[in-house]
N, C-alpha and C positions, 0 to 999 in steps of 0.2 A: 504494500500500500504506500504510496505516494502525498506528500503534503507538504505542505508552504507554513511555514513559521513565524510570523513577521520579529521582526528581529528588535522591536519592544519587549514581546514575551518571550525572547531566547533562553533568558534565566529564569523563569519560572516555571518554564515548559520542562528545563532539564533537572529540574529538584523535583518538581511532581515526578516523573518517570526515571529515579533513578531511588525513590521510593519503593516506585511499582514494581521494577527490576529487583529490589530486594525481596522484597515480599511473595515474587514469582519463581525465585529460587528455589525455595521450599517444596514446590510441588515442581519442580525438575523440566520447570519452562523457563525458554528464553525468549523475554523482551528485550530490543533494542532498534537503533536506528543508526543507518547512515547518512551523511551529507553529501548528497550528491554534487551542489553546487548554489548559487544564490541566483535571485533576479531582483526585477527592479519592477514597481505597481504603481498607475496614477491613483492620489489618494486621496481624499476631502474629508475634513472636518468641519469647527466652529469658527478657526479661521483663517480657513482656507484650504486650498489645492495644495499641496505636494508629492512628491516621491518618494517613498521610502523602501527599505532593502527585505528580503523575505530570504532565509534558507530552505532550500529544497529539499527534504529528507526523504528519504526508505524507511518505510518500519520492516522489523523481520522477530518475528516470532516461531517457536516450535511448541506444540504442544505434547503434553504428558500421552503414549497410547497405551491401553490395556484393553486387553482382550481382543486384538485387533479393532477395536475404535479409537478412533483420533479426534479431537476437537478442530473442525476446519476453521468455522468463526460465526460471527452472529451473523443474524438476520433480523433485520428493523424492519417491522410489517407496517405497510403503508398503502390503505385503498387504490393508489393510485400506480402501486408498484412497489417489490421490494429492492429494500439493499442490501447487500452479502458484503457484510466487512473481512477476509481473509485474512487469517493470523499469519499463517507461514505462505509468503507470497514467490519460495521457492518450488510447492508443493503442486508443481504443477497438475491440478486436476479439472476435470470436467462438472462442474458442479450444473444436476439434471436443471432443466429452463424451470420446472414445476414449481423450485421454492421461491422464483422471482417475482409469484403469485401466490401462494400458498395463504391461509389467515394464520393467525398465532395460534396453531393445536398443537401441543405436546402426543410426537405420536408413541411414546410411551405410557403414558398414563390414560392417554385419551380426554384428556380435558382440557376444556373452552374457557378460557378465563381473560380477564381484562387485562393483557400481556402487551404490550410494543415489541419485545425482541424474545426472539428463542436463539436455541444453538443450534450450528449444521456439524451434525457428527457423521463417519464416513468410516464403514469398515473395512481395512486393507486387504483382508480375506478375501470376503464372499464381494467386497464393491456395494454394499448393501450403506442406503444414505437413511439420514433419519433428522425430521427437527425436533428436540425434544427442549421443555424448560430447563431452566437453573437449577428448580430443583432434584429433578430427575437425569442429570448430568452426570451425576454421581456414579449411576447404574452401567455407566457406559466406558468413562476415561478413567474413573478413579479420583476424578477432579470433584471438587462441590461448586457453591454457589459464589465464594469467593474469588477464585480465580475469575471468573467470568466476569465478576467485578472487577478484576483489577486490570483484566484482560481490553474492557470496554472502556473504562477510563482510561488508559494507554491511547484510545482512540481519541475516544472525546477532548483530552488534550489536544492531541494533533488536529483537532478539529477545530478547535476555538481558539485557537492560538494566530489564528488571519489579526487583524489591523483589530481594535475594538476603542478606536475613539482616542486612544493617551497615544500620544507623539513620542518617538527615540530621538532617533537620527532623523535629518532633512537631507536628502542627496538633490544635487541640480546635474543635468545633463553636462555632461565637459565641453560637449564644442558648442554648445549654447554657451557655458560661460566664456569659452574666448571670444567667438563672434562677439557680443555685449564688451567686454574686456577690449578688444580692440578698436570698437564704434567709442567708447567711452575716454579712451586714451588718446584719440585723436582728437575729440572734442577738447579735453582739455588737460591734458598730457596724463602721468602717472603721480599720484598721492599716497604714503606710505600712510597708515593712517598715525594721528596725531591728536590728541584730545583739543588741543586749545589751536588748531590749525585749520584746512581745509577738510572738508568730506572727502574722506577719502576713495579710493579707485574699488576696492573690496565693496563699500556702502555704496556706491554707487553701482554697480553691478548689481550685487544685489536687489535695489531699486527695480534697476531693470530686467531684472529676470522674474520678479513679484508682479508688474505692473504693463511688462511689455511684451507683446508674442511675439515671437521668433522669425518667426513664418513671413514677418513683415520684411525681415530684411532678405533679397533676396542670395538663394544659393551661389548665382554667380557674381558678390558683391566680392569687394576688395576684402571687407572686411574674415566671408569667410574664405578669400583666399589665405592673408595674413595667419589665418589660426588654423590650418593645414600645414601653411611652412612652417609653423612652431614647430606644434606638434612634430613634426620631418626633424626639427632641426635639434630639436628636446631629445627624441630616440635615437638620435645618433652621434652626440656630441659625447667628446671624451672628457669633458669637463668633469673632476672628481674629487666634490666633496660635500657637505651633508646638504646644503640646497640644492644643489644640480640634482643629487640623486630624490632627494624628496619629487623635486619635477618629473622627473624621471618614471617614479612610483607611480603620480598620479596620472600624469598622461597616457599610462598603459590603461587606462581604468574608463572606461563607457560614462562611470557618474562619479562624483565628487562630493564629498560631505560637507557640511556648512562650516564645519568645525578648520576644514583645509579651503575652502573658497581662497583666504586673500593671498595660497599658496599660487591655487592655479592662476589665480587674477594674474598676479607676478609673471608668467612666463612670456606675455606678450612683452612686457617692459624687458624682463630677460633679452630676447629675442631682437628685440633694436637695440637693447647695447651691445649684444654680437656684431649683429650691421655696422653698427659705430665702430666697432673695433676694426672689423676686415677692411670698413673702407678706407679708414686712418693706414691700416697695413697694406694695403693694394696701391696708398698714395706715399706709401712712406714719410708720412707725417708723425713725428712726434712732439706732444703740443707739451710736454713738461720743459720745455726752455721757448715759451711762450714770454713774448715782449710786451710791454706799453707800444702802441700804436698812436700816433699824430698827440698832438695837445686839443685840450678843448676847448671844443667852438672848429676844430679843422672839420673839411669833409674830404671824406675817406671812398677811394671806390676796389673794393675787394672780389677778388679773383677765388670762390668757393670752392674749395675741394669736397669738404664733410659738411652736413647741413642737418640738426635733428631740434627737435622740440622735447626739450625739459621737462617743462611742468606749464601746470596752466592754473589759476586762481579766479574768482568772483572778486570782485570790488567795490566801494561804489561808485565808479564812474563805467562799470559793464566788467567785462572780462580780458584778462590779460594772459598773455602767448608768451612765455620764457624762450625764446631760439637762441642757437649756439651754432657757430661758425668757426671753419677753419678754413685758412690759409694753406698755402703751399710750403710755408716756412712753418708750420704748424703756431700761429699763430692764435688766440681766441677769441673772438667779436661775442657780445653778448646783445640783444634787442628785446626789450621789454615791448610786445608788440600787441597792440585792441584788434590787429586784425590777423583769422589764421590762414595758415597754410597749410595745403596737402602735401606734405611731404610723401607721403606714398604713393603720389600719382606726380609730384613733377621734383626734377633735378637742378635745385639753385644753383648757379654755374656761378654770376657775376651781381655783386648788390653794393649799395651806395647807402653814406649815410655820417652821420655828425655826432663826432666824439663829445660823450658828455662827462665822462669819467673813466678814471680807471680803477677796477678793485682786484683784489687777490682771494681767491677761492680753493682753499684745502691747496694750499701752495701755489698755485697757477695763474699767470698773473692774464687778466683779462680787460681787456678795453670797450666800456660799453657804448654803445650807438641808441640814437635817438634819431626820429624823421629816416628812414631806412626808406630803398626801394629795391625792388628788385629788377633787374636791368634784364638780366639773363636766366630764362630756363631751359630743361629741355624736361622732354614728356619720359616718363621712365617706360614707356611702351616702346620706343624707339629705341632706347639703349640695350 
């Protein structure tokens, strides 16, 4: 017999039935169950839709024979059809079509009583089948009425152990969250989160996977092309140490728990600072002996090798665009910009703009521009 577990009642499904397995011992039966594997269920409550995880088990029971009778398993008598719960579900037998119809009579005793289930017993000798009660059980396996209790509850666990309203885990679909992940970063760069700072890129995902269907953004969008080359670029990077590999773990995974979201969030962010890297390495730039450029009030017009977007923030005068610029000399231009760019769809070549300052950033020294244009691009379709 086969059954789904949701994986709220994991522990309490395995204390009840490791009870029953005690208690089954004694009369020379074995209950138990395998895991075959898990899935994934859309779910609703009080508030809201989710996903949550189920375990797939096997039950495998044997039961006690004496006198060539075997206890095969109950029978739940139902006007409308019965059902045959099977103990040992190695035992491969033909069990006759009659009791899938039969009413609750004990055909030992012969009596009609106000019964839901009897037992299917089956003699390996003669092939002779019989439904008899709980209490007349006895007459056949050597078992009583307890087993058959303990036998059923084994079931009835497995039974009611589906979703029943209390929430575990929340899983989110993983290329749902980069797709989101990646439309969100470009909106407005990547946010690590921070109490007294921006919303961060995690909450904000989240947001959008509560609030926005999926379906809207289309398959052939940039966006789900970007979170295909992650993923490509996550399973086969040799990068090797406890974040790499945590990405690593979850990008092999179909869903993603709430509890690792702002992991997976991170990969797309991961995945442009690669870019940033190769292309700094394909241009042989290295921007750690990065200069002050012009004084300020000059205007500057710069020839772009590397070109990404930082971060991005609310204000109040609207929203602001962090970009970062390098030179050929690996120098580092910064532009606090109101207006974005796609940097996934075009290649800043050549940009102009008026030195307002200059700062130093985790050692690096940077010249920042105001009134910026962009003079040159090209289309990355072309490249």
């Amino acid at each position: 017999m086969k059954y789904s577990i949701y994986e709220g009642n994991w522990d309490t499904f395995n204390k009840k039935v490791e009870r029953i397995r005690k208690k089954c011992e004694k009369y020379s039966c074995d209950f138990s169950y395998e895991v075959l594997g898990e899935h994934f269920e859309h779910l609703s409550d009080d508030y809201g839709d989710f996903i949550g995880k189920f375990y797939d088990i096997e039950i495998h029971g044997t039961a006690k024979i004496s006198n060539g009778w075997e206890l095969i398993g109950r029978i739940d008598h139902n006007p409308n059809g019965n059902i045959i719960k099977v103990m040992n579900i190695y035992n491969q037998v033909n069990i006759p079509a009659k009791f899938y119809t039969s009413i609750a009579v004990c055909e030992h005793c012969n009596t009609r009583r106000n019964r839901k289930t009897t037992c299917l017993v089956h003699n390996k000798e003669t092939d002779e089948w019989k439904q008899v009660g709980t209490t007349c059980l006895k007459d056949y396996t050597g078992l009583d009425s307890e087993i058959v209790a303990m036998f059923s509850s084994f079931i009835d666990n497995a039974e009611n152990s589906k979703y029943t309203g209390k929430r575990h885990e929340v899983y989110y679909p993983l290329k749902e969250v980069l797709v989101l992940s990646s439309k969100c970063i470009e909106g407005r760069g990547y946010h690590k989160w921070d109490p007294y700072g921006e919303m961060s890129t995690k909450e904000e995902v989240y947001r959008e996977l509560i609030h926005t269907t999926i379906v809207n953004i289309p398959e052939d969008s940039k966006y789900h092309k970007e979170a295909n080359e992650a993923l490509e670029w996550i399973t086969n990077t040799t990068e090797d140490n406890n974040y790499f590999n945590n990405l690593r773990s979850i990008a092999n995974r179909e869903y993603v728990k709430d509890v690792n979201l702002g992991i997976a969030v991170s990969l797309i962010q991961a995945y442009h600072n690669h870019l940033e890297r190769e292309a700094k390495k394909s241009q042989d730039i290295d921007e750690s002996n990065s200069k002050f450029i012009g004084k300020t009030g000059d205007k500057l017009t710069i020839d772009v090798k590397v070109a990404a977007c930082v971060t991005g923030w609310d204000g109040l005068y609207g929203y602001t665009w962090l970009y970062k610029f390098l030179d050929e000399d690996g120098n580092v231009y910064i532009w606090y910009s109101s207006k974005g760019l796609d940097l996934s769809e075009i290649m800043v070549t050549k940009l102009s703009g008026t030195v307002k300052n200059h700062t130093t950033f985790k050692g690096i020294n940077q010249t920042v521009l105001t009134r910026c244009r962009v003079l040159e691009q090209v289309d990355r379709k072309e490249v």
